[in-house]
N, C-alpha and C positions, 0 to 999 in steps of 0.2 A: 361917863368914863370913855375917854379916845381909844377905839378897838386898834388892835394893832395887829388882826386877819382881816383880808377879804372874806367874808361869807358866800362869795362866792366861788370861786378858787381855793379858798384856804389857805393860801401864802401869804409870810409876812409880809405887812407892808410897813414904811414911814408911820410915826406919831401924828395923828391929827389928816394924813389924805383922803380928801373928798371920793376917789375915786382909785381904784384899783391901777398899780402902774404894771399888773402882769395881763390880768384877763379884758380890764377897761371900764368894767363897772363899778357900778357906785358902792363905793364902802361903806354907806352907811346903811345900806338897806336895811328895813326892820322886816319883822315876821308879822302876819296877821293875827287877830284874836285868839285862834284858835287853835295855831301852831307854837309849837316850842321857839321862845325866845333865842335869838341870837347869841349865841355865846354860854348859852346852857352847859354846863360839863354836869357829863352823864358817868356814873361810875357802878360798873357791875360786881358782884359779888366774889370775880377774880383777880380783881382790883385793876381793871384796865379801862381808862379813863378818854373818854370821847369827847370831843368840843362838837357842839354841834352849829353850824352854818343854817344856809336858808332852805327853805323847801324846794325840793327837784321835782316834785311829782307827788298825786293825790289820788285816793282809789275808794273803794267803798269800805274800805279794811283799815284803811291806815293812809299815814303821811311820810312819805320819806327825803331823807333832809342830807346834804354833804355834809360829811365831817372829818374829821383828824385822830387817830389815834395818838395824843398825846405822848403816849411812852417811846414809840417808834416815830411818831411825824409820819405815817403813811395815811394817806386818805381813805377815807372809806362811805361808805353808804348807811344812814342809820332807817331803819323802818319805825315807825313807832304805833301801834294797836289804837286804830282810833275809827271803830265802826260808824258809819253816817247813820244810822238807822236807828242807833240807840242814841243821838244830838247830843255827846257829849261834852260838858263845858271843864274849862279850866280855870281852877280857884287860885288864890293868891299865890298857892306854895306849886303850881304849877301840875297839881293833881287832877286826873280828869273823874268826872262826877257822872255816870249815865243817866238820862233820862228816867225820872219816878215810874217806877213799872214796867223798866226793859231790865235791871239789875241781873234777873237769872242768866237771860240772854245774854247780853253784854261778858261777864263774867264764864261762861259758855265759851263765847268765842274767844276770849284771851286764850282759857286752855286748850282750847286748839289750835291756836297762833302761837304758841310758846311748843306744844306737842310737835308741828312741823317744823320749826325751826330745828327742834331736836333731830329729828329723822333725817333732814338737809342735812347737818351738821357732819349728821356719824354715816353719812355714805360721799366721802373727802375723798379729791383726786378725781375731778369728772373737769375735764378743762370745758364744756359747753352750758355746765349750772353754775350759775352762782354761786359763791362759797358763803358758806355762812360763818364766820367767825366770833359769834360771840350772841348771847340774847338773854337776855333777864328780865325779872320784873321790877320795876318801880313809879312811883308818883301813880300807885294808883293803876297802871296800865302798864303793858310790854312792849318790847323794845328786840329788834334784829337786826346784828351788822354784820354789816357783807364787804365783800370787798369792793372799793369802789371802780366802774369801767367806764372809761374814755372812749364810749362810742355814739352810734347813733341807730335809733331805733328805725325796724323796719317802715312803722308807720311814718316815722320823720321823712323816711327817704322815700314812701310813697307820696309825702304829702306835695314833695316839693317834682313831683312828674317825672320820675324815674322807676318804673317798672321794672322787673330782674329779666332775662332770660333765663325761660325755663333748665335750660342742660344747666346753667352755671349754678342756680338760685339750686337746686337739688341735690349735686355734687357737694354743696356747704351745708345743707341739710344732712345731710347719711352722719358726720359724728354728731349730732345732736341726736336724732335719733338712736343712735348706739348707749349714749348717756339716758336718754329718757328713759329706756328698757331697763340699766343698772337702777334709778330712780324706782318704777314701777315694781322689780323684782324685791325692791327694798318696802314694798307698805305703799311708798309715795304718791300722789296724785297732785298735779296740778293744777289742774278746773281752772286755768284761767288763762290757758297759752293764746296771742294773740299777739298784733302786729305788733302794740305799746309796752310786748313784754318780752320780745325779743330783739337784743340788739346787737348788730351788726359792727364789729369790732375792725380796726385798721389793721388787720392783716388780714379780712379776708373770712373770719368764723362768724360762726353765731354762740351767740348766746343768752340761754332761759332765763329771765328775772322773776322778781317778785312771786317770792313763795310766800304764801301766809294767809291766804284766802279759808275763812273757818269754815271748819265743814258743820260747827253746830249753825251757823247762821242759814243754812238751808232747809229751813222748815217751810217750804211755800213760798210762807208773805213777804222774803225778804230777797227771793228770785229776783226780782226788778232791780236790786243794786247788784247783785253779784253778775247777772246775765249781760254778753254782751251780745249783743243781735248780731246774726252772720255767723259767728263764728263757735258760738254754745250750741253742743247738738242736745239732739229734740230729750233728751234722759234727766240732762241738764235745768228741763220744765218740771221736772218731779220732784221728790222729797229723796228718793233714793234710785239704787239703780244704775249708780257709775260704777268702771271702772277703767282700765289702761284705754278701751275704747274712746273713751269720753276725750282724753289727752290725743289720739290719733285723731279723732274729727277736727278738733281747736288747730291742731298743728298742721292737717293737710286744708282749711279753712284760709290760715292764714299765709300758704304758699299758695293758695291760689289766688288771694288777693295781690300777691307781691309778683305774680304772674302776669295778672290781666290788668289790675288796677280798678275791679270791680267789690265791693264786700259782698261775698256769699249770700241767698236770699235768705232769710230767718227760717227754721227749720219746722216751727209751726205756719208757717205759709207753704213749705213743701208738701210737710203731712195732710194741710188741706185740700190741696192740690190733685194728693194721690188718689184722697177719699173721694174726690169727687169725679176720677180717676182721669183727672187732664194731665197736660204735659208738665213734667216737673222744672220750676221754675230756674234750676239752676242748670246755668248755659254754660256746655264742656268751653274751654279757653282756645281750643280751634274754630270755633265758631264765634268768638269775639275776634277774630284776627292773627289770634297769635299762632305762631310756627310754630309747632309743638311736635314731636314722634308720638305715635297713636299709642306704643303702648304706653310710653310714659304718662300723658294723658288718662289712660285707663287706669293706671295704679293709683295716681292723683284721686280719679273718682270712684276708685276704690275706698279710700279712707273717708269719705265722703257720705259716704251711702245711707241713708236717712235710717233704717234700722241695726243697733250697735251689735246683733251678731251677723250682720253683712260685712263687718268691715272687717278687715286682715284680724288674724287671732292675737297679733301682739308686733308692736312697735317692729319688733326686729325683722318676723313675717315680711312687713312692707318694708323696711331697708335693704333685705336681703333683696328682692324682688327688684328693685331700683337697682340698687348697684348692680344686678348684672346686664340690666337692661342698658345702662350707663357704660359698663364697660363694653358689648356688644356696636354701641354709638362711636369708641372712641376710633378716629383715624388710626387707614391703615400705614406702621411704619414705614418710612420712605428708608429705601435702600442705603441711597447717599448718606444717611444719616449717621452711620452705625458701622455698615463695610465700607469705606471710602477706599481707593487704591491704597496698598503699603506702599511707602516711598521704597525705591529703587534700594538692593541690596549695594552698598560701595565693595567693589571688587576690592582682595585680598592681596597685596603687591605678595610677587614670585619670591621665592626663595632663588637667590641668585647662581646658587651651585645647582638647582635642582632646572632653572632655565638653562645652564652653562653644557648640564649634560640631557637635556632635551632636545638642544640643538646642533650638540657634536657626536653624540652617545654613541651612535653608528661609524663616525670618523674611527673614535677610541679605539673603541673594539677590533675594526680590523687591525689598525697598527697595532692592537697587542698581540693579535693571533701571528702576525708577520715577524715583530721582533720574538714570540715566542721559538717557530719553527726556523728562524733563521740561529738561534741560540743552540737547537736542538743540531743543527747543520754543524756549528762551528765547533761544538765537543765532538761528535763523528770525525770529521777533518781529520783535528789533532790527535784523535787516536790510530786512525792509519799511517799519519806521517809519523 
């Protein structure tokens, strides 16, 4: 059957185009084995019906794919619960099958990818997270949609040799951090903030992706897919042991990457570092080149700090700290700015009687004094003659 989406755009196109006449690519892309076919419509138990497109991205949790809200035509983002570790396959009817003997696990982490979705969901109205609008179970496995964003990720814009300046890259930091504290004060934990999971939106914000990292899949053996070197701090090598900390390391990890354009050294290479009590491996970003103000710097390697009660007590701790450091930095008002001259008062034209006797007022006066006593003269006169 001739689709009549782009799968990758999602706009319609012509019956039967080889090629997308909005974004340019190929209409016909297909999905690989192990992703949701093309054109899947997904229907949740609120009865709001998702077309789903191709794959945008692939993580150790899941696969997330562009798609359509049918009801509306608004795009959106679908996640779909597909752990690497338990190799799950998908059978005819599109049901994913786990691996013989990962079943508890597997199953584990669904309800804890379905539990955060929940907790996203019911703390709505954070303009820097993700919105989660919708998540169910089916075919076997679960499913989170979000709203779909038109941007690009830090890492994208690392990749391609643009560095941030520290004052600006910070300044679009503090509401994200203001959101992540509402996040945290709600249960929520991220564990997976990073360059590939924050992205940089055309006006100028940021914002947090990809919630749904299970927290049952952190038993140990399964660290190696969830962990990303640089940017997991050292708690993050345990079985337990997070908490709002853990999201402060990830997040001031990955402005320092977007800093310097280096990733942070692995944080069991610090720890071993210290033990054997050499210099710690991770180089402040004044000392890779970059112009930075010292304290901002220090609050950066503040969130940093290889043991998690070193680091600021909580998210807002270190935004507050920033921001004033930030406002401290900002240029002082220029004068001309703000008081510039008032233009010239336009003179009031004279009232013309009030010029007439400004300029004779004294004339007047004596002539009336004159006609008065010569008045007073001329009834005397008459009364002698």
């Amino acid at each position: 059957m001739v689709r009549e989406f782009c799968p990758h755009c999602m706009r319609d196109i012509p019956q039967g185009s080889l090629r997308c006449p909005w974004c340019g690519q190929d209409a016909r892309t297909c999905a690989a084995s192990h992703q949701l076919p093309v054109g899947t419509v997904l229907v949740s138990p609120a009865h709001n019906s998702f077309l789903v497109g191709v794959a945008k991205g692939e993580g150790g949790f899941g696969i997330t794919y562009i798609g359509k809200e049918l009801n509306s035509g608004r795009l959106v983002a679908i996640k779909e619960y597909f752990p690497v570790r338990c190799q799950p396959q998908r059978d005819l009817r599109r049901n994913l099958i786990p691996l013989q003997g990962t079943e508890e696990i597997y199953q584990k982490g669904k309800n804890s990818f379905l539990s955060e979705a929940s907790m996203v969901r019911a703390v709505s109205g954070l303009p820097s997270i993700v919105q989660v609008l919708d998540f169910f179970e089916a075919d076997h496995t679960a499913y989170m949609v979000m709203n779909y964003l038109d941007g690009v990720t830090l890492h994208q814009t690392l990749k391609a040799g643009h560095p941030f300046e520290p004052v600006q890259l910070l300044q679009k930091a503090l509401p994200l951090m203001e959101d992540l504290g509402h996040l945290h004060r709600a249960g929520v934990l991220h564990r997976d903030i990073a360059p590939d999971n924050l992205m940089l939106m055309p006006d100028g914000s940021l914002v947090l992706l990809d919630f749904g990292c299970a927290r049952s899949m952190e038993d140990g053996r399964s660290m190696t897919v969830v962990l990303k070197p640089g940017f997991a701090p050292i708690e993050q090598y345990q079985t337990r042991g997070q908490g709002p900390y853990t999201d402060i390391y990830a997040l001031c990890a990955t402005l320092y990457y977007s800093i310097t354009g280096r990733v942070p050294p692995a944080t069991p290479d610090r720890l071993f570092a210290a033990m054997e009590n050499g210099a710690d491996p991770l180089i402040p970003p004044s000392q890779l080149g970059v112009r930075m103000d010292a304290e901002l710097e220090r609050l950066l390697l503040w969130g940093l700090e290889l043991q998690p009660t070193a680091r600021p007590g909580s998210i807002e701790e270190l935004a507050d700290r920033l921001r004033a450091r930030l406002k401290e930095l900002q240029p002082p008002v220029e004068f001309s700015e703000f008081d510039s001259p008032l233009p010239p008062i336009p003179p009031v034209p004279p009232d013309p009687l009030q010029d007439f006797l400004r300029r004779h007022g004294q004339k007047l006066l004596l002539a009336a004094c004159l006609a008065f006593w010569g008045l007073v003269l001329l009834v005397l006169l008459v009364q002698f003659l």
